[in-house]
N, C-alpha and C positions, 0 to 999 in steps of 0.2 A: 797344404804342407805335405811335403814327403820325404821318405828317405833319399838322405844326399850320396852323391856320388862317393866314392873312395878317391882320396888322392895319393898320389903315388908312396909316399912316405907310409900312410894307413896302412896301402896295398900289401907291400912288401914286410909289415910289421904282422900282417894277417895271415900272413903265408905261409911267414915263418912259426907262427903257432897253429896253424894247421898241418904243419909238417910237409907243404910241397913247393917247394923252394928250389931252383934245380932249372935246368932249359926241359922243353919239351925231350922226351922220346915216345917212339911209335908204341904203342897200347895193343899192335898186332905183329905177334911174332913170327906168327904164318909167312909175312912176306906181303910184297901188294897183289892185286889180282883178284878174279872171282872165284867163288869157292865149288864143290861139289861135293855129294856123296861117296863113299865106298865101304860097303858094309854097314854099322856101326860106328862108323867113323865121318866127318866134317871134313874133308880136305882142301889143300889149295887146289884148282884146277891144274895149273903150270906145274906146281912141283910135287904136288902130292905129299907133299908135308902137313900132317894133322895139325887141325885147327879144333880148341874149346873156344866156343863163346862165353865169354863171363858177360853177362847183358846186365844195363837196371833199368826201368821205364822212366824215362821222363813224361808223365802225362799232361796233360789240357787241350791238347789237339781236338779231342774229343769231346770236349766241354764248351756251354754259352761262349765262353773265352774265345776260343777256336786258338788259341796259342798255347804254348808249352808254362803251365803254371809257376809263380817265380820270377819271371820278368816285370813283376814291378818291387823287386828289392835288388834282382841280381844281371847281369849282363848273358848273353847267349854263349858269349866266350868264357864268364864266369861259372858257368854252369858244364862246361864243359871238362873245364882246369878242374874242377871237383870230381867228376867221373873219372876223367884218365888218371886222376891223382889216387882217388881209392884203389886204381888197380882191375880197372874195367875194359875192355877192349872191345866192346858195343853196346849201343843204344837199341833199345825197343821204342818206339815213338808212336803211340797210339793215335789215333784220328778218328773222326769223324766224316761220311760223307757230303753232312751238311757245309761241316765246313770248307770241303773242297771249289765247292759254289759260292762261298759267301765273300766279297766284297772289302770286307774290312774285319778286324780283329780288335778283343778293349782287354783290358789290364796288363797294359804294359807300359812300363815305365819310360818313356822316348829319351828320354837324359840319360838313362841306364843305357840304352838302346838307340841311338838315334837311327841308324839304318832301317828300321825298323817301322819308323814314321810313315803314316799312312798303307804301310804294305798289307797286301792280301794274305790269307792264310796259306796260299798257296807257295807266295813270295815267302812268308816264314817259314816252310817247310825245306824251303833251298837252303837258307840262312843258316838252320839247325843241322842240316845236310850236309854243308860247306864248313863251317866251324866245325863241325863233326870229326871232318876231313884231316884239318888242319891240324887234329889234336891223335890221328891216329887210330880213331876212331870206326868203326860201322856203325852199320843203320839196320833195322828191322821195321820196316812200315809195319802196321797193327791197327787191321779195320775193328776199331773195340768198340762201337755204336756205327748205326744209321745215320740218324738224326742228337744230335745235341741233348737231349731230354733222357735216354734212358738206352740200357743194353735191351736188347733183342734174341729170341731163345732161338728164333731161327735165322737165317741168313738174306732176308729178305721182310719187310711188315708191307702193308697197304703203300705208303708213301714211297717206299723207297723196293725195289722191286729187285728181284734176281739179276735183270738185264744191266738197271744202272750200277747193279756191284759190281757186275762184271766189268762194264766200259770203265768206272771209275780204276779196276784195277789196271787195265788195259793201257788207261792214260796216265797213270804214276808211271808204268813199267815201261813207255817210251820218254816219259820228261826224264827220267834216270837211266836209259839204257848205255848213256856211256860213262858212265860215274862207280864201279865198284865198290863205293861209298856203301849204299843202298844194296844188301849181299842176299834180303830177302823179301819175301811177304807173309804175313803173317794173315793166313786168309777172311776169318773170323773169330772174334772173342767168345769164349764158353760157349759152343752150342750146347743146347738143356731142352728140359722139357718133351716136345713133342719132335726134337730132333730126334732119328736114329740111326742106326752103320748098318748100313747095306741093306734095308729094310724092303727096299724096291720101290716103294712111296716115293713119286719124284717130288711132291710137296715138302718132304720132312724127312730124306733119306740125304744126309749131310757127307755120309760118303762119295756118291755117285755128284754132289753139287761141287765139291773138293776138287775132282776129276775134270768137270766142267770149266771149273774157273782157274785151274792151275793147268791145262791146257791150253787155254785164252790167254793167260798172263805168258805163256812161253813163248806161244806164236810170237809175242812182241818181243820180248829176250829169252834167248833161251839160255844165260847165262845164272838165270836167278833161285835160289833156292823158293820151296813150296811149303810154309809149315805149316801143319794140318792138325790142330789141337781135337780133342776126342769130342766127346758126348755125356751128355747124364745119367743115360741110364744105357747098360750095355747091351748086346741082342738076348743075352740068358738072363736078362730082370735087374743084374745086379746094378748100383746104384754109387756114384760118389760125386765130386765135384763137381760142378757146371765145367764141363770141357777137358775132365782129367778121367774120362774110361775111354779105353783106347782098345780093349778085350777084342772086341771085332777085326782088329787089324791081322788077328792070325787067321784069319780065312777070306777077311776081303780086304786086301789093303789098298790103298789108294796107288794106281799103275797108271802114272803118267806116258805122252810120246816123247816127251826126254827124259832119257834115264839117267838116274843117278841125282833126282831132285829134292823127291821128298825127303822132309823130315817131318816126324811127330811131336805132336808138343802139350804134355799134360799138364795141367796146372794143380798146387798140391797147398794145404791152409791147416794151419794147427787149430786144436780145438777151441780157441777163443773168439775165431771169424764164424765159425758154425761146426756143432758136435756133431760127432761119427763115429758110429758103434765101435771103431776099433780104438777108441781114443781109454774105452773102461774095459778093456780085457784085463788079465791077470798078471798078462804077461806086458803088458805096454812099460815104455815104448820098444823092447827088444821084437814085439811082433810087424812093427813097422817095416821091414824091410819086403818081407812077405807081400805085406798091402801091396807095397809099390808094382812089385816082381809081377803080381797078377793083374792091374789094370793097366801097367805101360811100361815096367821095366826088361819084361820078357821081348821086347821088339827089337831092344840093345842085344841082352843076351845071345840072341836067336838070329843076330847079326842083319834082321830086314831090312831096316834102316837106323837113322842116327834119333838119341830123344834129345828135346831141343826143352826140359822145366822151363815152361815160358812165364809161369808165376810161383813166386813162394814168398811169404813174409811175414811179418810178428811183431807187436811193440813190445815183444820179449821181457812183459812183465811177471809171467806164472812159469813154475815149474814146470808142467805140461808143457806149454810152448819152449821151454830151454830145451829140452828131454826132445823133444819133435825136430827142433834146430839141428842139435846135434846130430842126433842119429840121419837127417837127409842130407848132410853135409858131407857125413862119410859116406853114404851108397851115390852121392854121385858124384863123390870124390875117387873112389874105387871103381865105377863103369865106367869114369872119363865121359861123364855126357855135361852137355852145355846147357845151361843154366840163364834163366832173367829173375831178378831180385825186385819184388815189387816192396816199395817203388823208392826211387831218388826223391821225391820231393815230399816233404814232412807234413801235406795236408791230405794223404790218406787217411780219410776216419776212421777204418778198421785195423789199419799194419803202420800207422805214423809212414816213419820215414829214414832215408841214411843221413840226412839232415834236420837240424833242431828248426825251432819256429821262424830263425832269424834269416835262414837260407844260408847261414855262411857254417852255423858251428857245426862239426859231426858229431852222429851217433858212434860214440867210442863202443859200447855194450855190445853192437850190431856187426859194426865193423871185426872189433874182435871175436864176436859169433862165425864169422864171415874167413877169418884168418886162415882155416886149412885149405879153402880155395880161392881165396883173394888174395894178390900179394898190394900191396900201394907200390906206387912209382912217385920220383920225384920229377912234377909238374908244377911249372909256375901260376899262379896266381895273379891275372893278369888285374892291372889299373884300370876302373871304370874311364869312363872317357867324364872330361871336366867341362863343363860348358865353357863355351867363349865366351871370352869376355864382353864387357861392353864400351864401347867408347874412351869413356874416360876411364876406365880400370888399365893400369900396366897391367902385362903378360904374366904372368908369376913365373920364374924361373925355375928350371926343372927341380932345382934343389929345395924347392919351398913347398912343403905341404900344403896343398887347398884349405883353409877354413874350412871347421865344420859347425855348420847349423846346430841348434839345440836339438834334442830329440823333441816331437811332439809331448809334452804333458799326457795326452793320454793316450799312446799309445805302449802297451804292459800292464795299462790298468786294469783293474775285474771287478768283478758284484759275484755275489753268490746269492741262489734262492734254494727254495727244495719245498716239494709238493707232494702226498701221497708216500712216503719213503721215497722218493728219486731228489738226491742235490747232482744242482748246477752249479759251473762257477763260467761264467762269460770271459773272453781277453779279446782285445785290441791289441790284435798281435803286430799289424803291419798299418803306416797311411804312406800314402803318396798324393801327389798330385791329382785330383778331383776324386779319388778313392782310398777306401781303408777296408781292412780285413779280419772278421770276427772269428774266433774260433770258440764253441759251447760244447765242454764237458759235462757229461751226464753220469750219473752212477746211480745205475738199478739197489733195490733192495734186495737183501743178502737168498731172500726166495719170492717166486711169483715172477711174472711176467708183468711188462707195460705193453698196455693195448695202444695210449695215446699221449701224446706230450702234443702242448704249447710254450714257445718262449718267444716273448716280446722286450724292446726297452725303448727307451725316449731317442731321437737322432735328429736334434734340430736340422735341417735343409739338407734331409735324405732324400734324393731323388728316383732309382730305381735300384733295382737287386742287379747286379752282373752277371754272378753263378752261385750258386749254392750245392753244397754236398752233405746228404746222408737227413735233406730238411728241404723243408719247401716255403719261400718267405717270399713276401710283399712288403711293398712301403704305405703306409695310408697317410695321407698328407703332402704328398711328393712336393720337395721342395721349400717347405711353411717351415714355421719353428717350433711347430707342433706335429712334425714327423715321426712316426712312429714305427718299427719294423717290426713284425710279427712271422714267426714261423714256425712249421708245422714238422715233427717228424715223419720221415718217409723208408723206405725199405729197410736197409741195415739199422739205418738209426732208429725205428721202432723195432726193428724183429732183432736186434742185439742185445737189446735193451731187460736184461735178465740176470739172474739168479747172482745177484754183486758185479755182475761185470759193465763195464765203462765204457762207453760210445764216443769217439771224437767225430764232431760234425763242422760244421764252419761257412760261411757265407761273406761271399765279396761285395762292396755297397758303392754305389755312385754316390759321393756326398762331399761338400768342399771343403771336409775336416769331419773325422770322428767324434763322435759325443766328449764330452770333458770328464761326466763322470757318468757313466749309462748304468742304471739300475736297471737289473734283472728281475722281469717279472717270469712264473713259469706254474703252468697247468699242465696234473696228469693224471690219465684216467688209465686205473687197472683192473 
């Protein structure tokens, strides 16, 4: 069983309470064309009329999926009609190298999608490209992993090497070299750790690799923007987000042989994704702007290049994080820098989403956080596609809304447990056809840390895991009626896992129907 298609009457009833009702218009006001540098500023190439990106990510490229997560509730066109409708005028579309190689793609719903059927991840990438297109859109490719399994602190692990990131960017930057669509690259997500700027280390010196592969990517176009997100730890010690110090840039900036390329791009997290000494000053949040000013915002100033926030996000439940919203919404509402809003799709464990569990409804709270630099536009809401009929079934005529199917019985259901001071509640958020999708809230106790969680429940003829985020599960039973899934917390979803605060984690399953009613079992060691 799965979610059925929308028909036209549905469609158009959904629209109109989402507010985007309307024929398309362009979501880029720049004009068409590729863009370029100058100073501080984005511009068009042709006209030189300043261009903001307002970006949000749609992610799963980069995940087991190998597809843009949400395609087994929503359409690629539906997914799109919701970006240009909040008022967005590009996409960040993160990937994976693996899945540039990979053969085939799962959770996606082919009723929702039939174009889709059988395509490679690579074919998906055109698809998202092309609807992209259609809706007014840009593109930001965003190599945010290697391999499928996990980010990477440097820009290259054992598997997957310096050379094949290079070629790999090499061969995006000629399948798009005539498509404008596609305005940039986004070279690597967060470099950390034992990355640093200009260190001279060609192992770990993320500046001088920058140089290397945005080089490479021009030889093939030199039409494309280079964004070069920062480091973790700066050349003078100082310290902040994975990929948001940028400090090095006032003495060695990245000097490409086309000028007018780069851009930088720090990424920036209130204190509920992870704490930061400036988060308990005295003076917070008015000391914020400071921070910015000294690890990335002096590049805008100081006219070197343009800053491109390539992440920022919050499930905007704590004062703190409102007070953090606020205040970055007006410093890069005031430098006029371009912006990515992580993320569109509401199964980010750390930051949710600009969309509820359902993929259709918005986050009003978020969007209206969002209002000094998001305007919405009115974009339609396009009809899922209806299956054909069959033989004996007349045509339905256009005026006649599709039947719709029951909902599944369980899927919205939950269980709750709690173990050590940590409750759970479980939901069967999403089924479709041979799959269904779990999402496991957890809430730390009000002090202390968790070192370790389990949670397990019953899933008569679970077959394997698809992907999971923020947890690490298996099926024991695969297939039987006595399937069982069990999973493990893993990076955010244990190292979050603190002093009252809430972790959203979640896990896709191959199974020919969701449990009816799944009891939550859960172990945790502090």
């Amino acid at each position: 069983m799965f979610r059925r298609v929308l028909a036209v009457a549905t469609a158009l009833v959904l629209a109109a309470s989402l507010g985007i009702a309307g024929t398309p218009t362009s979501a880029d006001a720049a004009g068409p064309g590729w863009y370029k540098t100058s100073g501080s500023r984005i511009v068009n190439a042709s006209t030189g009329k300043t261009v903001t990106l307002k970006a949000t990510s749609w992610f799963g490229m980069e995940t087991e999926t190998c597809a843009p997560h949400g395609l087994w509730s929503i359409s690629v066109k539906q997914g799109m009609a919701q970006i240009a409708g909040m008022g967005f005028n590009t996409v960040r579309l993160p990937y994976a190298n693996e899945c540039l190689s990979r053969k085939n793609a799962t959770s996606i719903n082919t009723a929702m999608n039939p174009t889709l059927a059988n395509a490679t991840p690579l074919k998906i990438m055109d698809a998202v490209i092309a609807t992209a297109r259609s809706y007014g859109l840009r593109v930001i490719l965003d190599r945010h992993r290697p391999g499928t399994d996990a980010q990477s602190e440097l820009w290259y692990t054992d598997k997957y090497s310096e050379k094949r990131w290079i070629s790999d960017w090499r061969m995006l930057a000629a399948r798009y070299k005539s498509d404008p669509t596609v305005i940039g690259v986004d070279l690597h997500n967060e470099p950390r750790g034992n990355a640093c700027w200009g260190c001279g280390v060609r192992s770990r010196d993320w500046q001088a690799a920058a140089v290397r592969a945005g080089n490479a990517v021009l030889e093939v176009n030199p039409k494309l923007l280079i964004i070069v997100e920062g480091v973790q730890f700066a050349p003078d010690g100082s310290a902040t987000w994975w990929g948001g110090n940028l400090r090095g840039v006032a003495k060695k900036p990245v000097t490409l042989k086309v000028k007018n390329r780069v851009i930088y791009s720090p990424h920036e997290y209130p204190s509920s994704i992870s704490d930061q000494p400036w988060f308990h000053t005295s003076n917070y949040p008015a000391n914020l702007p400071g921070v910015w000013e000294r690890n990335w915002g002096f590049i805008a100033t100081k006219k070197i290049a343009p800053v491109f926030v390539g992440e920022f996000g919050t499930k905007l439940q704590t004062t703190s994080d409102k007070q953090w919203l606020a205040k970055l919404t007006a410093y890069m509402k005031g430098k006029g820098l371009s912006w990515a809003y992580w993320s569109f799709n509401p199964n980010s464990g750390d930051t949710g989403g600009l969309l509820k569990d359902d993929w259709y409804t918005r986050d009003k709270a978020k969007l209206a956080a969002l209002k000094p630099i998001l305007t919405p536009k009115n974009v339609p809401y396009p009809a899922a596609p209806t299956p054909a009929p069959q033989p004996s079934q007349p045509q339905p005529q256009p005026s006649q809304p599709q039947p719709q199917p029951s909902q599944p019985p369980a899927v919205g259901g939950t269980s709750t447990a709690s173990s050590n001071g940590v409750s759970a509640t479980l939901t069967v958020t999403s089924a479709w056809e041979g799959k269904y999708q779990v999402g496991l809230s957890l809430t730390a106790p009000s002090s202390g840390k968790v070192r370790a969680w389990t949670a397990s429940w019953a899933s008569p003829g679970a077959r394997a895991v698809d992907n999971a985020w923020g947890m690490s599960c298996s099926v024991a039973g695969s297939g039987s009626s006595s399937a069982r899934v069990t999973c493990r917390g893993t990076e955010w979803g244990v190292a979050n896992l603190t002093n009252g605060a809430r972790v959203d984690v979640g896990v896709i399953l191959s199974a020919a129907q969701p449990p009816a009613k799944p009891k939550l079992s859960l172990s945790v060691t502090r």
